[in-house]
GUFI-921460 format. One record per residue (C-alpha): x, y, z; residue in three letters. Coordinates in pm, whole numbers. Layout:
# residues N
<rec><c1>X</c1><c2>Y</c2><c3>Z</c3><rest>ala</rest></rec>
...
This chain:
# residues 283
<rec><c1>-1668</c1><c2>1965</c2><c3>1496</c3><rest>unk</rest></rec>
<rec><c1>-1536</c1><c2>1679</c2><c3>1336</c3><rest>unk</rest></rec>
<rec><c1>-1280</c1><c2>1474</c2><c3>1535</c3><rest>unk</rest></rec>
<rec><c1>-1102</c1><c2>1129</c2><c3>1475</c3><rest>unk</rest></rec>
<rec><c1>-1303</c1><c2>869</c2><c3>1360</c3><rest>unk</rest></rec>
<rec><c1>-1447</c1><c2>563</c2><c3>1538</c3><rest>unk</rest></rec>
<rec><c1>-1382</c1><c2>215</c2><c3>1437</c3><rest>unk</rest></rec>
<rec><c1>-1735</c1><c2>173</c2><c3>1310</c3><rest>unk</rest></rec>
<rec><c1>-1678</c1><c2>295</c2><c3>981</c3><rest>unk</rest></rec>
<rec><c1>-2017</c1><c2>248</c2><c3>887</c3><rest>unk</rest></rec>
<rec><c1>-2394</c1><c2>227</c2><c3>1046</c3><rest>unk</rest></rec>
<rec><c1>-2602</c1><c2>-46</c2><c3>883</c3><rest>unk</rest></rec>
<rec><c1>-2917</c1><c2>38</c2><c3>797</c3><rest>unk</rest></rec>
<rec><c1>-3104</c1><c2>-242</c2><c3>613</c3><rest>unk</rest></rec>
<rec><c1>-2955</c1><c2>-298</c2><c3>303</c3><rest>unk</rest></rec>
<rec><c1>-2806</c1><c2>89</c2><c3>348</c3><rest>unk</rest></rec>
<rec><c1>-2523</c1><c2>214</c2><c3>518</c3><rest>unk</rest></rec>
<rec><c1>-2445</c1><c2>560</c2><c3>674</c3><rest>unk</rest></rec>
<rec><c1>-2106</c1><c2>702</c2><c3>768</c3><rest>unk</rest></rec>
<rec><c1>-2048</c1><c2>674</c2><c3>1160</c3><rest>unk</rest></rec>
<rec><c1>-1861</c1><c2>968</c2><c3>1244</c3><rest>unk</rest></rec>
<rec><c1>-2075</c1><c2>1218</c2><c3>1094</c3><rest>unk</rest></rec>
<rec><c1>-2399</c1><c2>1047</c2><c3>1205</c3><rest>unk</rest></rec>
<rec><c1>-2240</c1><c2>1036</c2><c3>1557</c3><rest>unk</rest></rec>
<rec><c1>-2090</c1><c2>1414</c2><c3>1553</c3><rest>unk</rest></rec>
<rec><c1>-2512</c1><c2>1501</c2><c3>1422</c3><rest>unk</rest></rec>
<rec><c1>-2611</c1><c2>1321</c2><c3>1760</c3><rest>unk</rest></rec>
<rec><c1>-2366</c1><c2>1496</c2><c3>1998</c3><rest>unk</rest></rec>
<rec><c1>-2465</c1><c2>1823</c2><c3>1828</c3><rest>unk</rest></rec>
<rec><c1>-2842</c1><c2>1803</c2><c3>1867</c3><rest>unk</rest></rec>
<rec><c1>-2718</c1><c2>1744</c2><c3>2246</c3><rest>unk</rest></rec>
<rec><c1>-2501</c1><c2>1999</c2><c3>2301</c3><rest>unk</rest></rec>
<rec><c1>-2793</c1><c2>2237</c2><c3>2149</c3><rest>unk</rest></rec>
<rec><c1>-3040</c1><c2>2060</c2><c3>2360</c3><rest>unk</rest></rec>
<rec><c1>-2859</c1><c2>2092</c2><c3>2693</c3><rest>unk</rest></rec>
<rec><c1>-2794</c1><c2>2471</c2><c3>2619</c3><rest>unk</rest></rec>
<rec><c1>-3142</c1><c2>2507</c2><c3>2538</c3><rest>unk</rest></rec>
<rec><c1>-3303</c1><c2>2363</c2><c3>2832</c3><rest>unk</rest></rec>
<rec><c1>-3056</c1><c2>2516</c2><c3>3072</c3><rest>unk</rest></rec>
<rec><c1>-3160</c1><c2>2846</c2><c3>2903</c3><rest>unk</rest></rec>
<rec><c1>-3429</c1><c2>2879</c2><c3>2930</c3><rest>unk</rest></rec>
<rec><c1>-3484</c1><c2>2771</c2><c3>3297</c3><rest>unk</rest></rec>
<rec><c1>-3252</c1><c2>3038</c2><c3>3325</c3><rest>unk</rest></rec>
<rec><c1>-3417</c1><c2>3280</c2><c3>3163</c3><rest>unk</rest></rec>
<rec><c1>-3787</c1><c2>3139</c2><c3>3179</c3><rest>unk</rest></rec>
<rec><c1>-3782</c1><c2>3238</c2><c3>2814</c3><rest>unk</rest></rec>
<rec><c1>-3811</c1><c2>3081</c2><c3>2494</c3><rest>unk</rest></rec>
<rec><c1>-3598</c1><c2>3338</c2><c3>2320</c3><rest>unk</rest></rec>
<rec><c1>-3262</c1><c2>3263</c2><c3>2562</c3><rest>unk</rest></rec>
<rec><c1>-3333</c1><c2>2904</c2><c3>2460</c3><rest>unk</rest></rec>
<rec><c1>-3348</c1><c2>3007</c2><c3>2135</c3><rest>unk</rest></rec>
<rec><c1>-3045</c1><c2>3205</c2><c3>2095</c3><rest>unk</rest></rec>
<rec><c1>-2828</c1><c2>2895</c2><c3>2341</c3><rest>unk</rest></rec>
<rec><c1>-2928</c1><c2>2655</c2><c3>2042</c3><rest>unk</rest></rec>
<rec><c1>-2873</c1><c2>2889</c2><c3>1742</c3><rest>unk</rest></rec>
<rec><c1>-2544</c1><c2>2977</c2><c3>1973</c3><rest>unk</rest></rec>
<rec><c1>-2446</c1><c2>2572</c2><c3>1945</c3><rest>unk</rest></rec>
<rec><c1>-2554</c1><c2>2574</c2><c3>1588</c3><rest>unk</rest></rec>
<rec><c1>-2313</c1><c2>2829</c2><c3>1475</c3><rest>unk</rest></rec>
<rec><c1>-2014</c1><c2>2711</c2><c3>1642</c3><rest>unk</rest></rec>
<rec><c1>-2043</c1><c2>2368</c2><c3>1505</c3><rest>unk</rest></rec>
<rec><c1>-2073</c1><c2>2471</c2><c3>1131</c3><rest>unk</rest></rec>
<rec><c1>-1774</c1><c2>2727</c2><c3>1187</c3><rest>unk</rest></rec>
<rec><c1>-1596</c1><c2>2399</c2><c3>1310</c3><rest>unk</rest></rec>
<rec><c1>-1686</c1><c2>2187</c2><c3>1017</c3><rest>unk</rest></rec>
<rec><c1>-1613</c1><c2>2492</c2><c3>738</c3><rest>unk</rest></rec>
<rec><c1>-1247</c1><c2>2577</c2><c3>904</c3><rest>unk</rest></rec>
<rec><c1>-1162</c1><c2>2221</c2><c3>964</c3><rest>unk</rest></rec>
<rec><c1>-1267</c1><c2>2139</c2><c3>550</c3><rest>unk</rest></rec>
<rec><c1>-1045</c1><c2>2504</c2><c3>422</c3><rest>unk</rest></rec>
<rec><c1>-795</c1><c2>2383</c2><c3>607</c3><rest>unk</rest></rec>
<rec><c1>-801</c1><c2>2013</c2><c3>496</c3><rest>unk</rest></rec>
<rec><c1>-836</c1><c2>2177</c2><c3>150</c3><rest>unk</rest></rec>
<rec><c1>-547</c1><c2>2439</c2><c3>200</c3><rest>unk</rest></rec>
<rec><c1>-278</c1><c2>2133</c2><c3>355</c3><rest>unk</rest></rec>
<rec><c1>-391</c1><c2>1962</c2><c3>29</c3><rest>unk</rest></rec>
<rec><c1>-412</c1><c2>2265</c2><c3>-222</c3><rest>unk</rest></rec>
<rec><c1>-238</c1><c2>2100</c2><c3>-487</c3><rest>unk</rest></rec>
<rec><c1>-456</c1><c2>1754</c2><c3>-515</c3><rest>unk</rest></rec>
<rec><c1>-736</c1><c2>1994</c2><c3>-560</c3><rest>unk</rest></rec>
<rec><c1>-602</c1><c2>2225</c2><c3>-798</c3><rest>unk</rest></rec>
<rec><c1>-660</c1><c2>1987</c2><c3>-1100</c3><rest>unk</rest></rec>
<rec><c1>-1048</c1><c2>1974</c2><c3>-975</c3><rest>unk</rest></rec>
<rec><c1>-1142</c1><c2>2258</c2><c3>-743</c3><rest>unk</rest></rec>
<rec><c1>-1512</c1><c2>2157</c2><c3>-728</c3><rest>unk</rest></rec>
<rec><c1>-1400</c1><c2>1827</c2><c3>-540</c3><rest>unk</rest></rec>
<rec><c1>-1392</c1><c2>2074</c2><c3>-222</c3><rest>unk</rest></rec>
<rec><c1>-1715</c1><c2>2114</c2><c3>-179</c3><rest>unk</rest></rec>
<rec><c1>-1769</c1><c2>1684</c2><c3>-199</c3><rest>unk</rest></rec>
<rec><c1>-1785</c1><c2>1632</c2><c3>145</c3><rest>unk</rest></rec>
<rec><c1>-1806</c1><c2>1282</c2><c3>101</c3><rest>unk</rest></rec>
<rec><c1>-1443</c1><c2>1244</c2><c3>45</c3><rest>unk</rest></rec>
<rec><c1>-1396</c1><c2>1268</c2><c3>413</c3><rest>unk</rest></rec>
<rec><c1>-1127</c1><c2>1534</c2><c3>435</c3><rest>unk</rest></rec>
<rec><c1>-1127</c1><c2>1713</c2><c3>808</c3><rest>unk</rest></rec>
<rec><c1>-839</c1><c2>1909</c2><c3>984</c3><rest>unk</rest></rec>
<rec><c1>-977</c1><c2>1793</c2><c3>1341</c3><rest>unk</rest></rec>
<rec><c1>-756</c1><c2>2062</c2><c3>1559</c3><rest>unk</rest></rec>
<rec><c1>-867</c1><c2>2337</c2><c3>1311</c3><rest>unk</rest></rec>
<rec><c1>-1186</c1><c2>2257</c2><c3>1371</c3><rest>unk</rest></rec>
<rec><c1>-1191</c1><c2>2239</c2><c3>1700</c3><rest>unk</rest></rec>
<rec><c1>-1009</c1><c2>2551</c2><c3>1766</c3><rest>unk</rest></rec>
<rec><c1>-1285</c1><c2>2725</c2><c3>1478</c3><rest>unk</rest></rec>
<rec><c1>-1618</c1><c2>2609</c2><c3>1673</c3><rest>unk</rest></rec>
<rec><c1>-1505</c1><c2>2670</c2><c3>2070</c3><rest>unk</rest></rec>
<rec><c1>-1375</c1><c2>3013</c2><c3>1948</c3><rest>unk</rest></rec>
<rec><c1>-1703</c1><c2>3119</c2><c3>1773</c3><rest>unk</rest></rec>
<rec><c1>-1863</c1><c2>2973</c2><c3>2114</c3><rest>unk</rest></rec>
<rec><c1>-1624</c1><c2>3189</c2><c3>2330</c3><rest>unk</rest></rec>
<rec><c1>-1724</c1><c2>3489</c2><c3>2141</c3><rest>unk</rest></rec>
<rec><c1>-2116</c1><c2>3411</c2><c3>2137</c3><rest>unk</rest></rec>
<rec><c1>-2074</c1><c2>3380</c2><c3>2526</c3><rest>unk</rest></rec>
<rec><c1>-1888</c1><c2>3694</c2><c3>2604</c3><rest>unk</rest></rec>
<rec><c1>-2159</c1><c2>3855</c2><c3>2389</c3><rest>unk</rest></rec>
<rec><c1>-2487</c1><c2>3676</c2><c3>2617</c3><rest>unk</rest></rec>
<rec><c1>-2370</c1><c2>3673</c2><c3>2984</c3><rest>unk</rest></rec>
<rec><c1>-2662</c1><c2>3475</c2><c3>3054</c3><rest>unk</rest></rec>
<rec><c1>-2583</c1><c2>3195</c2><c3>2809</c3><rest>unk</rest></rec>
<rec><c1>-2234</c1><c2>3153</c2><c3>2927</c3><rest>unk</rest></rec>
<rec><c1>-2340</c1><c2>2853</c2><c3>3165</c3><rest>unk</rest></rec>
<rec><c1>-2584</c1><c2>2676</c2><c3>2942</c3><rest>unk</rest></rec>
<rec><c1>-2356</c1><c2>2692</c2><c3>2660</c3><rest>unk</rest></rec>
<rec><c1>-2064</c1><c2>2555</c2><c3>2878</c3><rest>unk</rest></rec>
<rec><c1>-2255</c1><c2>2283</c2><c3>2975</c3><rest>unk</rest></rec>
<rec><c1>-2412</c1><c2>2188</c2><c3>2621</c3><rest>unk</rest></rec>
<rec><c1>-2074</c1><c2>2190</c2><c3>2489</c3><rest>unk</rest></rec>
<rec><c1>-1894</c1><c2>1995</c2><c3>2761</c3><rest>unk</rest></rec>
<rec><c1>-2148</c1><c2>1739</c2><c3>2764</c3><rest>unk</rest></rec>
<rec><c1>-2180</c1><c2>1720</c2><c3>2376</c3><rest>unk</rest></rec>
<rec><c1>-1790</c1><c2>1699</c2><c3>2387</c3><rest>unk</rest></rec>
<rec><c1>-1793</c1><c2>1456</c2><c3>2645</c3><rest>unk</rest></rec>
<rec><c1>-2020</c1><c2>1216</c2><c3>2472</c3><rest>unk</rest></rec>
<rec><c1>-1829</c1><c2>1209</c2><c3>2152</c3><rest>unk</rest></rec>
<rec><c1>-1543</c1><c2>1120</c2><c3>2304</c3><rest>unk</rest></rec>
<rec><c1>-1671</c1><c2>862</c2><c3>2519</c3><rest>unk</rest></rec>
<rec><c1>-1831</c1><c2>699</c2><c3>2234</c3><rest>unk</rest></rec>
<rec><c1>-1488</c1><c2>709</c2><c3>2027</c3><rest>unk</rest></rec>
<rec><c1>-1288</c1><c2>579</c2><c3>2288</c3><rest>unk</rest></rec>
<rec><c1>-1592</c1><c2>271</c2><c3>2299</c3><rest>unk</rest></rec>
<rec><c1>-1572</c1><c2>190</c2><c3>1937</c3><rest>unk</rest></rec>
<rec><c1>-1191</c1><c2>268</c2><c3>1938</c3><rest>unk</rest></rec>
<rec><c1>-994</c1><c2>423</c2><c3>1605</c3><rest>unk</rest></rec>
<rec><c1>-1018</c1><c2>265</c2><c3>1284</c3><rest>unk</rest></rec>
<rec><c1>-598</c1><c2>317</c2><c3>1285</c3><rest>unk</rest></rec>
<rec><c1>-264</c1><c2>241</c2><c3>1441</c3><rest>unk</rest></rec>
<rec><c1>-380</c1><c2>-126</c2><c3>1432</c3><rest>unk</rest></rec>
<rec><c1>-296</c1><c2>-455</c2><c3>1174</c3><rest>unk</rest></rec>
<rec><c1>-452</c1><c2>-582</c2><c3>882</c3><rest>unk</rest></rec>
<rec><c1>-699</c1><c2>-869</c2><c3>951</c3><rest>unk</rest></rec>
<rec><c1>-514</c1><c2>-1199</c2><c3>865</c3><rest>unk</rest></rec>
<rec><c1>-800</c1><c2>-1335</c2><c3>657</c3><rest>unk</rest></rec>
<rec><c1>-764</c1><c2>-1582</c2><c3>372</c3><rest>unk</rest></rec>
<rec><c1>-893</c1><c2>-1463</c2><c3>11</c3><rest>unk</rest></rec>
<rec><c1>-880</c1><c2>-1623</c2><c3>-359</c3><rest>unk</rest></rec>
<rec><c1>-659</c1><c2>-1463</c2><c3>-676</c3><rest>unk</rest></rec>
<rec><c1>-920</c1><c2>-1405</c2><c3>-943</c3><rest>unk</rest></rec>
<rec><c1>-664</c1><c2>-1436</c2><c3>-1199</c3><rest>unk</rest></rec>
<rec><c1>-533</c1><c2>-1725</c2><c3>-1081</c3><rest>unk</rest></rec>
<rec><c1>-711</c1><c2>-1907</c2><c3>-818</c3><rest>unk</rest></rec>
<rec><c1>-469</c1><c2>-1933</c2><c3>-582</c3><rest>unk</rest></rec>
<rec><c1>-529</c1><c2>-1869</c2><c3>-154</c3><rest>unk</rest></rec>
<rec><c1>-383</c1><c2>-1534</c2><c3>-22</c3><rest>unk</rest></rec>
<rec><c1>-377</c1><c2>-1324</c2><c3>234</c3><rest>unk</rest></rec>
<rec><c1>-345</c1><c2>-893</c2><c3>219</c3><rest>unk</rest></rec>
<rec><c1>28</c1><c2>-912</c2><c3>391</c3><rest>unk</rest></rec>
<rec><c1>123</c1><c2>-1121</c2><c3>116</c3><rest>unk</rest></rec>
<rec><c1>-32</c1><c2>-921</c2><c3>-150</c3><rest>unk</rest></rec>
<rec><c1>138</c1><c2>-591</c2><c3>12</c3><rest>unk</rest></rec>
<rec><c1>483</c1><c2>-758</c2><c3>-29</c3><rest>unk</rest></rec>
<rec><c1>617</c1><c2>-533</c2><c3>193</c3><rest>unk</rest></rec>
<rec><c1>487</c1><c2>-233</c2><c3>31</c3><rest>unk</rest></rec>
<rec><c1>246</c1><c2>61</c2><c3>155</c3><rest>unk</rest></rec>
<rec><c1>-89</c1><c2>-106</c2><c3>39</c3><rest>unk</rest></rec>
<rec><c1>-436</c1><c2>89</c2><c3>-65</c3><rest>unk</rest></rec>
<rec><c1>-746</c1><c2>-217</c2><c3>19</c3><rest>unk</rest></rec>
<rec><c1>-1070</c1><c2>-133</c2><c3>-170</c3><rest>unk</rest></rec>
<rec><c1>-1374</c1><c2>-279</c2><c3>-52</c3><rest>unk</rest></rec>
<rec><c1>-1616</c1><c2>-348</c2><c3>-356</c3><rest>unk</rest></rec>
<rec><c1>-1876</c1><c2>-532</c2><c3>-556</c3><rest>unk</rest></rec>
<rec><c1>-2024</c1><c2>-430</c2><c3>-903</c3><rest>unk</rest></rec>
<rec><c1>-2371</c1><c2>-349</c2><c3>-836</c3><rest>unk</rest></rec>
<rec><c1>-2273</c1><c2>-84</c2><c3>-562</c3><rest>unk</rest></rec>
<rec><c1>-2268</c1><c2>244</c2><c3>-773</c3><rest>unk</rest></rec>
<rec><c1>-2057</c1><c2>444</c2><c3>-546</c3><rest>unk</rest></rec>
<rec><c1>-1768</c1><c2>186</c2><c3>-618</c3><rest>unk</rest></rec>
<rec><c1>-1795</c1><c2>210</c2><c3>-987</c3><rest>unk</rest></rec>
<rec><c1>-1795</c1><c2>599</c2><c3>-996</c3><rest>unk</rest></rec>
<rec><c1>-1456</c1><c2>573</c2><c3>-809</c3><rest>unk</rest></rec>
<rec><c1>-1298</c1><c2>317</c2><c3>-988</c3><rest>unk</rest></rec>
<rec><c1>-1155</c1><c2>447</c2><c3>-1269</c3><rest>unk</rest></rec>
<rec><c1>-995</c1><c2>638</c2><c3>-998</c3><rest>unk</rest></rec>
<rec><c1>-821</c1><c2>400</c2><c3>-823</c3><rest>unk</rest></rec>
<rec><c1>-725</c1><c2>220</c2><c3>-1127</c3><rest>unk</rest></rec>
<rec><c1>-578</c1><c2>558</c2><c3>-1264</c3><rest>unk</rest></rec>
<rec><c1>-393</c1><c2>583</c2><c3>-928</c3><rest>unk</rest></rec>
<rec><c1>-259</c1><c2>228</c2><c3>-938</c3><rest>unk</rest></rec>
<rec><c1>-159</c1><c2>239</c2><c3>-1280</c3><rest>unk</rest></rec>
<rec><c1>19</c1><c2>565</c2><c3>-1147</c3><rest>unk</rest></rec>
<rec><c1>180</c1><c2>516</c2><c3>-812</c3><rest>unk</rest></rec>
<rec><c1>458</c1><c2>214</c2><c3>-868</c3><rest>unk</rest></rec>
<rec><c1>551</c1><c2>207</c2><c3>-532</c3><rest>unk</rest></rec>
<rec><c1>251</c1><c2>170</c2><c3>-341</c3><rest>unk</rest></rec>
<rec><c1>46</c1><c2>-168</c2><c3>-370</c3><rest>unk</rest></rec>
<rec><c1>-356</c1><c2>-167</c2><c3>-501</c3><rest>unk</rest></rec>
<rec><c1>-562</c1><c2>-474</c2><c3>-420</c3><rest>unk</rest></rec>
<rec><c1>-909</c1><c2>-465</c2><c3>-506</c3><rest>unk</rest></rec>
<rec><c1>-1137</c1><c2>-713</c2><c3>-268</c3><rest>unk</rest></rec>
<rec><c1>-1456</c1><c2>-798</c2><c3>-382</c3><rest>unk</rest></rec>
<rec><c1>-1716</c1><c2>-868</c2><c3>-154</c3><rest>unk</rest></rec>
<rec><c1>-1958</c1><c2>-1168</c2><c3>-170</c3><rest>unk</rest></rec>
<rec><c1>-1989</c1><c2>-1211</c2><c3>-587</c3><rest>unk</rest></rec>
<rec><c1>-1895</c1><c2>-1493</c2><c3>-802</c3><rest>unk</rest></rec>
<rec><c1>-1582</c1><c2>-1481</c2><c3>-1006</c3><rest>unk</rest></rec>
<rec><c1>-1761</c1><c2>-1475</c2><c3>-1331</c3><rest>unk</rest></rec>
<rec><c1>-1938</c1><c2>-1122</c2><c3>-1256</c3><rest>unk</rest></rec>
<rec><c1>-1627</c1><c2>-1031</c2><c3>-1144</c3><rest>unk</rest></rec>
<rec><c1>-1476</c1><c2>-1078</c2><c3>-1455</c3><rest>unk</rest></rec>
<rec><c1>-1801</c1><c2>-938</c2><c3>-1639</c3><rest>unk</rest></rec>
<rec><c1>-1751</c1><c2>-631</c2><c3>-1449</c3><rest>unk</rest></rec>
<rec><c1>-1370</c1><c2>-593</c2><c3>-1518</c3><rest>unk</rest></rec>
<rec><c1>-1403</c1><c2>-643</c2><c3>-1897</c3><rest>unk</rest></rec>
<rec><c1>-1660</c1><c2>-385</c2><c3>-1917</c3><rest>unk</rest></rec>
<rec><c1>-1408</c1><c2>-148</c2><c3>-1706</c3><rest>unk</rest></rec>
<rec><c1>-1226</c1><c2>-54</c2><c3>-2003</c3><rest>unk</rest></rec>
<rec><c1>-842</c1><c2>-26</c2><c3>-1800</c3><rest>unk</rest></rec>
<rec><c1>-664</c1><c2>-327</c2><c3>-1654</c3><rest>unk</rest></rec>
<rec><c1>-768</c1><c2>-404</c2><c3>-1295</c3><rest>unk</rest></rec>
<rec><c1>-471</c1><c2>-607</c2><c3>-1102</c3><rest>unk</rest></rec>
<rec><c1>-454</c1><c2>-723</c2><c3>-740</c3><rest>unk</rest></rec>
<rec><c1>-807</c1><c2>-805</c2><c3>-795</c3><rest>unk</rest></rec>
<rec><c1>-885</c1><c2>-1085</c2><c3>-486</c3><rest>unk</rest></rec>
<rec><c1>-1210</c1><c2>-1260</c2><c3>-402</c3><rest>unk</rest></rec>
<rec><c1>-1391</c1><c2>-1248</c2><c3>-41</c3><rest>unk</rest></rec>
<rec><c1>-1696</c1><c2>-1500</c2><c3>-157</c3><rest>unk</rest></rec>
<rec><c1>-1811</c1><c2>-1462</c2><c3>228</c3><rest>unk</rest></rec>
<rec><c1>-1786</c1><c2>-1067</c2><c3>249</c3><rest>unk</rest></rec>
<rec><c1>-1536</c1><c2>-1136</c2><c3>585</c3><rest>unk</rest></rec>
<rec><c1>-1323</c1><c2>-834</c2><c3>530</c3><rest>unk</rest></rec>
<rec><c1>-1588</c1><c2>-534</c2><c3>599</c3><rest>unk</rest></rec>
<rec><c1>-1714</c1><c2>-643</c2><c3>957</c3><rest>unk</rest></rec>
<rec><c1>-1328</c1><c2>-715</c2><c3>1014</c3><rest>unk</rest></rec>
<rec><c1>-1273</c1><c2>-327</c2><c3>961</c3><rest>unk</rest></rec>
<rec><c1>-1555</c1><c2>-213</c2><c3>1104</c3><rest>unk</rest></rec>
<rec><c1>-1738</c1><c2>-166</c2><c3>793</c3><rest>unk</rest></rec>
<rec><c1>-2064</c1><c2>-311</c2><c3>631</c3><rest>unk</rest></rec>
<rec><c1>-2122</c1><c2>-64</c2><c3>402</c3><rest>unk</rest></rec>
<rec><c1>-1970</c1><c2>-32</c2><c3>29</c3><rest>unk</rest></rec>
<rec><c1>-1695</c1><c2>136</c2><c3>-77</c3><rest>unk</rest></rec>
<rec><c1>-1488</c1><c2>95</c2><c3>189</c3><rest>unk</rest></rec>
<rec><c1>-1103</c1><c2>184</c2><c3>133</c3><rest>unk</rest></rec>
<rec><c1>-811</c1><c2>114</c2><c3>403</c3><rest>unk</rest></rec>
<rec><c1>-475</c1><c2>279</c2><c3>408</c3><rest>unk</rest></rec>
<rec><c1>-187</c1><c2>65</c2><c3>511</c3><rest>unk</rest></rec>
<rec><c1>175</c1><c2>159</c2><c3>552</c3><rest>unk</rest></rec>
<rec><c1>458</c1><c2>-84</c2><c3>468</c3><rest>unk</rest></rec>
<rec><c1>439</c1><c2>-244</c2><c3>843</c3><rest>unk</rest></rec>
<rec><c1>115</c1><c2>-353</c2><c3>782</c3><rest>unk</rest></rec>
<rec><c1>-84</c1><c2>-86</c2><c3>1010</c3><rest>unk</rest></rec>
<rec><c1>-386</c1><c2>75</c2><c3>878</c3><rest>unk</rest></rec>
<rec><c1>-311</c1><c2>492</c2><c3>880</c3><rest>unk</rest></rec>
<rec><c1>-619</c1><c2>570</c2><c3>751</c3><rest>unk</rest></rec>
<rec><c1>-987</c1><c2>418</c2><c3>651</c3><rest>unk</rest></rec>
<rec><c1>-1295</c1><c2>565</c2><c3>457</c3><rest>unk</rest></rec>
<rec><c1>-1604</c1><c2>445</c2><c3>400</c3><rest>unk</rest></rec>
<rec><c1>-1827</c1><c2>604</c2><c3>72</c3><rest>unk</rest></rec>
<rec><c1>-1688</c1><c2>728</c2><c3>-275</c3><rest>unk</rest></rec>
<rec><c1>-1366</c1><c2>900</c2><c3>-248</c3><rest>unk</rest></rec>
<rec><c1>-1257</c1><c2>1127</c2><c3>-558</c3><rest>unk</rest></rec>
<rec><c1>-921</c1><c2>1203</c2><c3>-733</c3><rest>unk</rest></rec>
<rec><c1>-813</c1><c2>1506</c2><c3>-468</c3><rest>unk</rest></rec>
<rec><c1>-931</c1><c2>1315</c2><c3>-187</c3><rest>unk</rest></rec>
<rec><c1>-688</c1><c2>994</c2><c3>-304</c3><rest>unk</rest></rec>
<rec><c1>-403</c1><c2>1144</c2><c3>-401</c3><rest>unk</rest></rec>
<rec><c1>-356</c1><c2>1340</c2><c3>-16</c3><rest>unk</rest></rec>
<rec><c1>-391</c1><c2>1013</c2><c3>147</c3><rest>unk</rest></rec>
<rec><c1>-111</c1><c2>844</c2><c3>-102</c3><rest>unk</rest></rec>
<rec><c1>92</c1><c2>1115</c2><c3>41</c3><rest>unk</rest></rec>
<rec><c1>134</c1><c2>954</c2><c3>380</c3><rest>unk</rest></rec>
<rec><c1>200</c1><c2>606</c2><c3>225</c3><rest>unk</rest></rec>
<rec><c1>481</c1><c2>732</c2><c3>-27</c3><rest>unk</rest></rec>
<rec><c1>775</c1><c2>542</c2><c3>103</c3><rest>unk</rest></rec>
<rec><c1>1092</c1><c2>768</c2><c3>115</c3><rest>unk</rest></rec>
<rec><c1>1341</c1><c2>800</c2><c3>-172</c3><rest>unk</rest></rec>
C-alpha cells in the first residue's frame, strides 16, 4: 500500500536507477508476508496456514495498490480522458495513499474474520511491515514541504550564472532533471515542452545534467519545438541535492519556493497535467 514518498527518490544501481518508494513498499511487503507466514505456521504446524497468512498479505496489498491507482485516476478523470491507456502506466507515479490504505487493511480485516487462526499472524505481519515503512520514511524524510537547493547553474542561451529562485521569478516552477542520451527523458519531452508552451503562468526550466553545451544544443535542434529555461549543471549537483541520481527526475515547486511534489522516471501527459493543478496560481 503505497504511502508518501521518501526523500530518496531514487536507488542507484550501477549506472541504473530504481524508484525508492516502490522498491521499499516490495521490501516491507515480502515482510509483512514473511512474519504472517512464520507465525502461521508455528501456529498451525502447517504449511497450508502459512500458506494462506502469505497469500492473505498478498491480497491485501494489491487491493491497496489497485484502489489507491482508481482513485488517483478518478480525482484526475479529466487529465486522463484525452489518453485513457495512461492509467494503466504505473510509472507516472499517481497513488491516493489514504485510499489505499483504507483498500488493503479492509481486505485484511475481512481475510481475518474469515481464518480465526490467522488473525494474530496477520496482525503482526502487517504491524511490523507497517512499522518498517514508516520508520524508514521518517529516516530518509519527504521529498516535500522543503526549499529549492540554492545551487549555481549556467544559461545555455546566454551564458550567464543563475540560480532556480531566480529562474522561478516568483512563479510556481516545474525543474526537469535531464541529459540526451537518457531515453526516458526524451520520450517525455515533447511533453513538457507541450506543457510549457501551454501553461503561461507556471515557470519550466530544463537542467541538464553533466553534458557539454554543444550536445545540448545538438539535442535541442533535433527536438523539433523551442526548448526555453534550458540551464546547465556541468557537475550533475542538482540530483543528489534532491535525493535523486537517477534520470528523469522532475520537482514541483510552488511560488514560495517549496517543492510540493517530486518524481523520478518518465511521467506522461495525464500524469503532468494533475500535478500543474496544484501549482496553478489563483485567478
Amino acid at each position: 500500500m503505497p504511502l508518501r514518498r521518501p526523500r530518496w527518490l531514487s536507488i542507484p544501481l550501477g549506472p541504473l536507477a530504481l524508484p525508492a518508494a516502490p522498491v521499499l513498499l516490495l521490501l516491507c511487503a515480502w515482510l509483512a508476508a514473511w512474519v504472517a507466514a512464520r507465525l502461521a505456521r508455528g501456529s498451525a504446524a502447517d504449511a497450508a496456514a502459512a500458506d494462506a497468512a502469505r497469500g492473505a498479505v498478498t491480497r491485501a496489498v494489491v487491493a491497496g495498490l489497485v484502489v489507491a491507482r482508481l482513485a488517483y485516476v478518478a480525482l484526475n478523470a479529466d487529465a486522463y480522458a484525452a489518453q485513457p491507456w495512461a492509467m494503466l502506466d504505473l510509472r507516472d507515479g499517481g497513488w491516493q495513499p489514504g485510499a489505499g490504505w483504507a483498500a488493503g487493511l479492509a481486505v485484511l480485516a475481512w481475510q481475518a474474520l474469515r481464518a480465526p487462526a490467522l488473525r494474530r499472524p496477520l496482525a503482526a505481519g502487517a504491524t511490523l511491515g507497517a512499522a518498517v515503512w514508516w520508520t524508514a520514511a521518517a529516516m530518509l524524510g519527504a521529498p516535500t514541504d522543503r526549499p529549492l537547493p540554492m545551487l549555481a547553474f549556467t544559461r545555455l542561451d546566454d551564458g550567464t550564472p543563475t540560480d532556480l529562485r531566480q529562474a522561478a521569478q516568483g512563479r510556481p516552477l516545474v525543474v526537469n532533471l535531464w541529459a540526451s542520451w537518457c531515453g526516458p527523458c526524451r520520450r517525455e519531452m515533447p511533453v513538457l515542452a507541450a506543457a510549457q508552451q501551454r501553461e503561461s503562468r507556471i515557470g519550466f526550466v530544463f537542467v541538464n545534467q553533466g553534458e557539454s553545451a554543444a550536445t545540448v544544443r545538438a539535442y535541442l535542434a533535433s527536438l523539433g519545438r523551442p526548448l526555453h529555461g534550458v540551464l546547465l549543471d556541468p557537475g550533475s549537483t542538482l540530483g543528489p541535492a534532491v535525493g535523486s541520481r537517477g534520470l528523469p527526475t522532475t520537482l514541483f515547486v510552488d511560488s514560495r519556493g517549496r517543492v510540493v511534489d517530486a518524481h523520478f522516471g518518465l511521467l506522461n501527459a495525464a500524469a503532468l497535467q494533475s500535478r500543474l493543478r496544484r501549482l496553478q496560481p489563483g485567478p
